[in-house]
C-alpha positions as CSV (number, residue, x, y, z in Angstrom):
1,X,77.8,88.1,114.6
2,X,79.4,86.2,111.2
3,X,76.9,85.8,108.5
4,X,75.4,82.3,107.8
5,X,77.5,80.2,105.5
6,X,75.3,80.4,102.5
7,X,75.4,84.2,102.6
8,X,79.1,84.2,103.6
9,X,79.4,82.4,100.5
10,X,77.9,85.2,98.2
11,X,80.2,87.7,99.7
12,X,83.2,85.7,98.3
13,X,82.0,86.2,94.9
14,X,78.0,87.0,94.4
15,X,76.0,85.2,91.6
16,X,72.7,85.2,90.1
17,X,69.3,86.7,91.9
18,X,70.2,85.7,95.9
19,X,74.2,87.1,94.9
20,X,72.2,90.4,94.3
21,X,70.3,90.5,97.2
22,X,73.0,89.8,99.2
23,X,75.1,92.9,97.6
24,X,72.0,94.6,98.9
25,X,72.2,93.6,102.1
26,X,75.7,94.3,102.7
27,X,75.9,98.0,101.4
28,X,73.2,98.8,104.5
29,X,75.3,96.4,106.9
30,X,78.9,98.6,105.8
31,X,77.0,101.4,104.2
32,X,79.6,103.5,107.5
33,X,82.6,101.9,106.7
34,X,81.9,102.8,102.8
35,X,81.3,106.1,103.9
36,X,84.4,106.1,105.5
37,X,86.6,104.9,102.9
38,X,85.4,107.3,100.4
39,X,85.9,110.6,103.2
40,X,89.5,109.2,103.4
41,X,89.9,108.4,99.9
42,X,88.7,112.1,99.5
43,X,88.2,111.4,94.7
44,X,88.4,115.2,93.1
45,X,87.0,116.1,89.8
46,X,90.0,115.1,87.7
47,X,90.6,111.7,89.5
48,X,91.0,108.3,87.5
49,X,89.7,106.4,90.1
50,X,89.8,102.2,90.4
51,X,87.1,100.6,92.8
52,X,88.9,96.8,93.3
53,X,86.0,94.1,94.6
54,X,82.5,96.7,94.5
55,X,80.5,93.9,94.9
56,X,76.9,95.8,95.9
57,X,78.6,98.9,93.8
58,X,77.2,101.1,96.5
59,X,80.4,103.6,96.1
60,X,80.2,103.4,92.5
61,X,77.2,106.2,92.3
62,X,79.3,108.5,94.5
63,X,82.7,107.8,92.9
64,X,80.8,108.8,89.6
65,X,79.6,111.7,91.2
66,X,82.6,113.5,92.4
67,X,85.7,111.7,90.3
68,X,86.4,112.1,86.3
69,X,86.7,108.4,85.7
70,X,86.2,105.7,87.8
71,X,87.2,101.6,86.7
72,X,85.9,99.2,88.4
73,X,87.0,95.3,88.9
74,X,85.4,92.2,90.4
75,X,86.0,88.9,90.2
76,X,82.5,88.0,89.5
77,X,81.1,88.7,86.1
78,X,77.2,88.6,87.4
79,X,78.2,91.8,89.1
80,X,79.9,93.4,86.3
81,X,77.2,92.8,84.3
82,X,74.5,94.4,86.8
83,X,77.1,97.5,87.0
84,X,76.9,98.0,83.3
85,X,73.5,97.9,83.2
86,X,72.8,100.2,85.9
87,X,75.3,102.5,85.2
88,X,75.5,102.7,81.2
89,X,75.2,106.3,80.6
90,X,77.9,106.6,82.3
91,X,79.6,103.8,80.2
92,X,78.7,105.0,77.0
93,X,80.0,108.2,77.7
94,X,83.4,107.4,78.4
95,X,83.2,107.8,82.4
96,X,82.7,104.5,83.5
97,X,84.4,100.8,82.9
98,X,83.5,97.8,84.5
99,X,86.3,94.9,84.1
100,X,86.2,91.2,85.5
101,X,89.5,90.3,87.3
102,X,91.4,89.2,90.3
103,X,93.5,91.7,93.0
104,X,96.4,89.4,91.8
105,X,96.4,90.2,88.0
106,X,94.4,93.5,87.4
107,X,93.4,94.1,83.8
108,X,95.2,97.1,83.9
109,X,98.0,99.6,82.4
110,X,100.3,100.6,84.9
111,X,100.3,103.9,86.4
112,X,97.0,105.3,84.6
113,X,95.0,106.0,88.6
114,X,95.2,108.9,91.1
115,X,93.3,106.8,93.6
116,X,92.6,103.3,94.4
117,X,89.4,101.8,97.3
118,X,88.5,98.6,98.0
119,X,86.5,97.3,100.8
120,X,85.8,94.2,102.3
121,X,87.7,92.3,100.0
122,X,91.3,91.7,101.5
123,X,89.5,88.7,103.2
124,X,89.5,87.1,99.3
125,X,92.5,87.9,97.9
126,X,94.7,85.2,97.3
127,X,97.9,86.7,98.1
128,X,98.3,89.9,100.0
129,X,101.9,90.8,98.5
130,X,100.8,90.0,94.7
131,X,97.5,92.3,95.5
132,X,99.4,94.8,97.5
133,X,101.9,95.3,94.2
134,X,99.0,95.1,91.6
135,X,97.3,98.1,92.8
136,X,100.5,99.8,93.1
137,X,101.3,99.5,90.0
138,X,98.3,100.4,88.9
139,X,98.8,103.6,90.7
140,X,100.3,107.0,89.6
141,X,103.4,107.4,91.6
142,X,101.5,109.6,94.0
143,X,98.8,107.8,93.8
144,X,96.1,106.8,96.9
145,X,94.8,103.7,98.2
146,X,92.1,103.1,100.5
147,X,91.8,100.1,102.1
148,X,89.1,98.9,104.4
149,X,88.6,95.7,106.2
150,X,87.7,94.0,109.5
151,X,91.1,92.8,111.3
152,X,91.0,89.2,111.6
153,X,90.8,89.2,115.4
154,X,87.7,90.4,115.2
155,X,86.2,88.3,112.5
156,X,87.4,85.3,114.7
157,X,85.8,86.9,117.8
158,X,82.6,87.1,115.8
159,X,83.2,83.1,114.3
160,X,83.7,84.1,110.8
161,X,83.9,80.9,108.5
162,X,88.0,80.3,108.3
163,X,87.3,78.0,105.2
164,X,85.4,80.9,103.8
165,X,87.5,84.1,104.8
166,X,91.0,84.4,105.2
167,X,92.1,86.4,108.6
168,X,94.0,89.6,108.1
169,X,95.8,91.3,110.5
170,X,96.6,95.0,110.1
171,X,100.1,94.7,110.3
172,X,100.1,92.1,107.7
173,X,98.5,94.6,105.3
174,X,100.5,97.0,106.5
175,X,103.8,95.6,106.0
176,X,102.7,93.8,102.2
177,X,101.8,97.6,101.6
178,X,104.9,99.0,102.4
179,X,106.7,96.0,100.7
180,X,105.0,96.7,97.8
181,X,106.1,100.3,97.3
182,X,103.3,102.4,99.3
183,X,106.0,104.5,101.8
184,X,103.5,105.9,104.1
185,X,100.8,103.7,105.6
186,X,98.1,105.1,108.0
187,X,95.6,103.1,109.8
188,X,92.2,105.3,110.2
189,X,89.4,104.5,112.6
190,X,86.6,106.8,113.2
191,X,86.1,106.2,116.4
192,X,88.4,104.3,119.4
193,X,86.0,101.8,119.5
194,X,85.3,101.2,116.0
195,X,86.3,97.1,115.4
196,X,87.0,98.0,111.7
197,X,89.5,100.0,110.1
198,X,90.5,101.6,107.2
199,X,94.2,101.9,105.8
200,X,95.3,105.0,103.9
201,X,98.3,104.0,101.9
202,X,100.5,106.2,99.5
């Protein structure tokens, strides 16, 4: 079932107290495909990791756990400001950065990650070729991404908001990855029934 509108709304870009709940309420609701992701995207001890759209920021604490560096970007500055507060230890001591920015124009040097995630968000990006290149060139040349996302079949099965979310099909993302750069592209599911999928690009 599609969220209510208001709710869908937060997801787009969460603000103030009821933006925070809802970041709540969606890291329970994907905490699976999260966990997924980060199995897949598989961050090592002397990783420089980017997290693109954390909204609730629950992979940030694991990211932190296992990589050496992990940047963050989100398009909404109430959530960059609650992922400095929470995690400023980390911040102070060089192991943490939380930027405000779009997919399309990352605030970012080129080539400076191992691995890239992002979850959930391909529904917001403006342009899937423009966000495809950013985050490889954001990339080390054998850099990781990945990428998960409900395919847009589903999300109209379920009557997802169209005004709200934009439908993306795998082999849309697929191909503007592989336009972009990526040369191998591997969609992951963890089950045969799973609706959702995860995209390991690199």
């Amino acid at each position: 079932m599609a969220p209510p509108r208001l709710i869908a709304r937060h997801l787009a870009h969460p603000r103030g107290v009821f933006g925070r709940f809802v970041g709540g309420l969606m890291n329970r609701y994907n905490g699976r495909m999260n966990r997924f992701a980060l199995e897949l995207l598989g961050a090592g001890s002397s990783d420089r990791v980017v997290e693109i759209g954390f909204g609730g920021g629950v992979t940030l604490a694991p990211l932190l756990e296992s990589a050496a560096h992990v940047t963050a970007v989100d398009r909404s500055r109430d959530v960059v400001e609650w992922a400095r507060a929470r995690f400023r230890t980390m911040v102070d001591d060089g192991r943490a950065e939380f930027r405000v920015g779009e997919v399309e124009a990352l605030p970012l040097e080129s080539e400076q990650f191992h691995k890239a995630c992002s979850v959930n968000t391909v529904y917001f990006w403006r342009s899937l070729p423009e966000g495809a290149r950013e985050i490889r060139r954001v990339l080390r040349k054998d850099g990781l991404l990945a990428l998960g996302f409900l395919p847009g079949e589903a999300m109209a099965r379920l009557g997802y908001p169209e005004d709200i979310f934009s439908f993306r099909a795998v082999d849309d993302i697929r191909n503007a990855l592989k336009q972009a750069g990526f040369g191998v592209v591997e969609v992951h599911r963890p089950g045969p029934d799973t609706a959702w999928v995860v995209i390991v690009a690199k």
